[in-house]
Residue, then its C-alpha position, 0 to 999 in steps of 0.5 A: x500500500x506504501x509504494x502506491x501511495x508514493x507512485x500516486x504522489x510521484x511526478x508520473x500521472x500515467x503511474x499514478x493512475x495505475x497506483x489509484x486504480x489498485x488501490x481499492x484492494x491493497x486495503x486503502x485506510x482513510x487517509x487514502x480515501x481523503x487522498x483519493x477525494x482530493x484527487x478529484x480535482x486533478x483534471x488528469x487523475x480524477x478520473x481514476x479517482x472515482x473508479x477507485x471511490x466507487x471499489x472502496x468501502x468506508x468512506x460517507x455519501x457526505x465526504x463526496x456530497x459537499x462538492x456538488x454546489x461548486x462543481x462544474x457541469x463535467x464535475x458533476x458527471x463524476x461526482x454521480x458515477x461517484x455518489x451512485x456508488x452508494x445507495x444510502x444504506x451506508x447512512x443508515x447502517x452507519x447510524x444503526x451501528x453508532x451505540x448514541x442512535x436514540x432511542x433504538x439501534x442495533x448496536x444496543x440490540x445485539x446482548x438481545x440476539x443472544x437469548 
């Protein structure tokens, strides 16, 4: 995972986009995924930066959501294929599993599954 990070912060994009495309199943952490969204406003590389998005799980609908009210009408193209990646159950099992969901979630259900 180290060395396709240097090869996507090196100076060959076409080496780069290789690395970005790969990274989906070197197991990427979250600041990959940042490094990724960011990577959406490389007009070379943002391409390949979707595709990666689109392969990775983990990251929230809202980290790409918020560039939609200054992108571009050719950003947006790619901000879809992006966001429709996810299809929302992300938001909702993310708050099921968060123990401070009130006044139900799965989190505080599963002793019960037990008995």
């Amino acid at each position: 995972r180290g060395d396709l990070v240097r090869l996507i912060d090196g100076t060959d994009r076409g080496m780069a986009a290789a690395a970005i495309l790969a990274l989906p199943e070197a197991g990427p952490t979250a600041d990959d995924v940042r490094l990724l969204i960011g990577l959406l406003d490389d007009p070379v590389l943002r391409r390949s930066a979707a595709s990666a998005l689109c392969r990775i799980p983990g990251w929230r609908f809202a980290d790409v959501a918020g560039r939609w009210a200054a992108a571009s009408r050719a950003d947006r193209g790619v901000l879809l294929r992006i966001l429709r990646s996810r299809t929302g159950w992300d938001r909702i099992i993310a708050a099921q599993l968060d123990a401070r969901t009130k006044p139900c979630n799965l989190a505080n259900l599963k002793p019960r599954l037990k008995e």
